[in-house]
N, C-alpha and C positions, 0 to 999 in steps of 0.2 A: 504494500500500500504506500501507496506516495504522499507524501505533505505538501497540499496543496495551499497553506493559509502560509502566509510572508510575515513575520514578527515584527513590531517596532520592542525594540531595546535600549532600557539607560544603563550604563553602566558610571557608577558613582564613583569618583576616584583623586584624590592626587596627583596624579600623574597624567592627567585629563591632557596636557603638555608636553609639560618635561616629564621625560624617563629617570626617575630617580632609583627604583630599585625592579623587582623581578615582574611588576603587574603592567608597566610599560611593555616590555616585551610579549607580553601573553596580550595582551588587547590591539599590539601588532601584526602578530601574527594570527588572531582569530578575524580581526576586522579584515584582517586583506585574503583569507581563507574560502576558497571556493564553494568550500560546505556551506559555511559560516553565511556568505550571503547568497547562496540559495533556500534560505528559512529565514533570513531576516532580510527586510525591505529595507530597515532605517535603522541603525546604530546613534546615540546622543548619548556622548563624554559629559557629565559634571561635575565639577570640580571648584576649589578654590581661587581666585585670585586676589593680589594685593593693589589696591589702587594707590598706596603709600608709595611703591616702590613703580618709579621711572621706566617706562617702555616704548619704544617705538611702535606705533599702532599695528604697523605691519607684521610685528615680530611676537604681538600678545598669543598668537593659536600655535607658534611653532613654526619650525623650519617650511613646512607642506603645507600651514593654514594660510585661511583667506577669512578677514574680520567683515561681518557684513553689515552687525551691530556691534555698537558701545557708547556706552554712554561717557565714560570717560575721555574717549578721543572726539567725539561728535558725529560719528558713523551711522549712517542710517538708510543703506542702499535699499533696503526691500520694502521698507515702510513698516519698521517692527514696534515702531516707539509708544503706537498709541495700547499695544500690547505689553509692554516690556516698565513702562515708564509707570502705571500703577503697583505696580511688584513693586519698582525700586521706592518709592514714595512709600510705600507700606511697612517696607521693611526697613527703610534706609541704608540700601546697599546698591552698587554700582554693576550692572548686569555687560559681559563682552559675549557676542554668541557669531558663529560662522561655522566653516567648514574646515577639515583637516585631511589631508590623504594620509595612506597610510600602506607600506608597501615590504613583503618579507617573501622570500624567495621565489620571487620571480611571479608574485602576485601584488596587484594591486584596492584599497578599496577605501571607501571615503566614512570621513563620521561626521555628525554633528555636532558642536562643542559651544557648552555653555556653561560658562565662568560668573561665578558671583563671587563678589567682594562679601566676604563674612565678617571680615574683623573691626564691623562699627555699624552692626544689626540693629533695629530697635528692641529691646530685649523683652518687653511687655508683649509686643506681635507676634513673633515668635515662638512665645511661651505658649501662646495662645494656637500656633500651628503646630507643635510639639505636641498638646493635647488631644488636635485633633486625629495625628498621626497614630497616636495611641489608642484613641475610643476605634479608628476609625478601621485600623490592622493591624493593632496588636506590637506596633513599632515602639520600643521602650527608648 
């Protein structure tokens, strides 16, 4: 029997970027994996970013990304803002979102990658997303 249904998948991570230890390489080699995206349509990295720390807008997704949002450079190719700008007002955090390739022997395959600034959340809002993550799946 064949799997006919195409997955969207987030995968939660650190390293949504930069390859700092062993789960960069495994989310390289599964996102550009021939299996990998024949059951998944849509791959979306999340991750951390610091809007403290100085970047070149082009260089916030990574060597192979393309910034299509951000609110901290002023990027706004797709028209994502009037989506993206109630989050950041909510929570008080700074959203970068686009595309990344990604490529491991001799395959290639793309992700979508979205970055939030965490470290100056509103902490009342939050608390109150946190709860519902809890009532809502059991997420502690």
């Amino acid at each position: 029997m064949t799997n006919t249904h195409r997955y969207t998948l987030a995968h939660v991570t650190h390293e949504a970027v930069e390859q700092v230890g062993g789960i960069g390489t495994v989310l390289q080699g599964l996102i550009s994996s021939p299996v990998y995206q024949q059951h998944v349509k849509r791959s979306i990295l999340i991750g951390p970013t610091a809007t403290h720390i100085a970047a070149d807008p082009k260089d916030r997704l990574g060597e192979h990304g393309q910034v299509l949002y951000s609110s901290i450079d002023g990027i706004d190719t797709l028209g994502l803002a009037g989506r993206f700008r109630p989050v950041e007002w909510a929570f008080n955090v700074a959203i970068v979102y686009g595309k990344r390739k990604f490529s491991a022997d001799g395959h290639e395959g793309e992700a979508e990658v979205l970055l939030i600034d965490v470290f100056k959340t509103n902490p009342d809002r939050l608390n109150v997303f946190k709860l519902r993550l809890w009532e809502t799946f059991g997420i502690n």
